[in-house]
N, C-alpha and C positions, 0 to 999 in steps of 0.2 A: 858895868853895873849901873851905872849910875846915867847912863840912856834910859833908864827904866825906873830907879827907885822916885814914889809919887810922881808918877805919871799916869795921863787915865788908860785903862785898862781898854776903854771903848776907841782907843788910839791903837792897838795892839795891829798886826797880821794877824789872821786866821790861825794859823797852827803856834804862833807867840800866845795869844787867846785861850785855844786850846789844853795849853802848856801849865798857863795859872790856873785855869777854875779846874783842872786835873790834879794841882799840888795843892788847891787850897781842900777839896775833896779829901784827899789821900790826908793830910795833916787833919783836916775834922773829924776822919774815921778813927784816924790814931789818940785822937783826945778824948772821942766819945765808946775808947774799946771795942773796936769793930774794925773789920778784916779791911785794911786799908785797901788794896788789890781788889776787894768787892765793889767795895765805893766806885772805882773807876773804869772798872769792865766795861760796863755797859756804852761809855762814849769811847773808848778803844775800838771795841769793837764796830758803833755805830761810823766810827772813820777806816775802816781798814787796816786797824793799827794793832791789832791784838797780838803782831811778831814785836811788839815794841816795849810789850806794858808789866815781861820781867826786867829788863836792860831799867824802865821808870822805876818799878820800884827798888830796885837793886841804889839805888840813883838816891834816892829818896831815903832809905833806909839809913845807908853806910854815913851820910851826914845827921841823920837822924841821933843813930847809933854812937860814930864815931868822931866827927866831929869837933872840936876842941872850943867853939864859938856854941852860941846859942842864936839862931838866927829869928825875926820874925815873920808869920805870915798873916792875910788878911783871911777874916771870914768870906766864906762864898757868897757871891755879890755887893762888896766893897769895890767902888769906883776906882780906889787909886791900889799900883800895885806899890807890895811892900818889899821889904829888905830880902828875905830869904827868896822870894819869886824873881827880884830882879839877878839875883847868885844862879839862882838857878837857869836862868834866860840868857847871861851872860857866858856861863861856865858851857851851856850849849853851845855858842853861838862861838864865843872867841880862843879857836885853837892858840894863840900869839902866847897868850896868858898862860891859860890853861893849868900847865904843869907846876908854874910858880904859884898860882892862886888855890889848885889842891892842895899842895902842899904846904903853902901857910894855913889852909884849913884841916888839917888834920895832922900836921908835923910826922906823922912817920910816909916812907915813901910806898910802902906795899900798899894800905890803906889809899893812899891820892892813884895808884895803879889802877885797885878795883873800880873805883868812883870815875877814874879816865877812860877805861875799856867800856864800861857799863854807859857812860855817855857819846862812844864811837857807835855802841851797839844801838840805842836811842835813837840818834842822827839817822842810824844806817834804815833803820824800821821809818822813822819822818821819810824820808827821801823815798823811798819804794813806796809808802802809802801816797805817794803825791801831797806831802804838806812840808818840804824843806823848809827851814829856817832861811831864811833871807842874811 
């Protein structure tokens, strides 16, 4: 996580890129009552990723929802990324963790399952659109 928290955003790979101005989207939809999933269609789709963007919101929701922390994100086009973007970049990115780090986020283990399967199905949708995480 902490490869990323306040780091610039214009540092990012393409699909790390991708990754925030799509959660910082999905979290302004959500704060301005509006279909979080609408918000972000349209750049799913513009990459090839639209088998990807229930596994995201699945992803997005259940830390939303259940979560035990309250995370932060940046508005869309804030240079530096924030706390809950680098969680979320990390929680992609490093299987090693992974299990231990959902489940200090959300303390029960069925709960860190959804959010684990839901972030294999993500990965798996990056990878066949041609935008793996590095």
């Amino acid at each position: 996580m902490y490869r990323y928290l306040d780091h610039r955003t214009a540092d990012l790979a393409p699909a790390e890129a991708f990754i925030v101005d799509a959660t910082r989207k999905w979290v302004g939809a959500v704060n301005g009552r509006t279909c979080p999933a609408d918000a972000v269609a349209s750049d799913f789709l513009d990459r090839g990723l639209m088998g990807g963007i229930g596994a995201f919101h699945r992803i997005l929701m259940v830390l939303n929802v259940r979560a035990g922390l309250r995370f932060g994100f940046a508005m869309e086009g804030c240079p530096l990324i924030a706390e809950g973007e680098a969680l979320i970049l990390s929680l992609l990115q490093d299987e090693c963790c992974r299990a231990d780090t959902l489940q200090c986020i959300f303390g029960k283990e069925h709960v860190a399952e959804v959010c684990a399967a839901a972030i294999d199905d993500f990965n798996a949708a990056l990878h066949v659109a041609g935008m793996p995480l590095q």
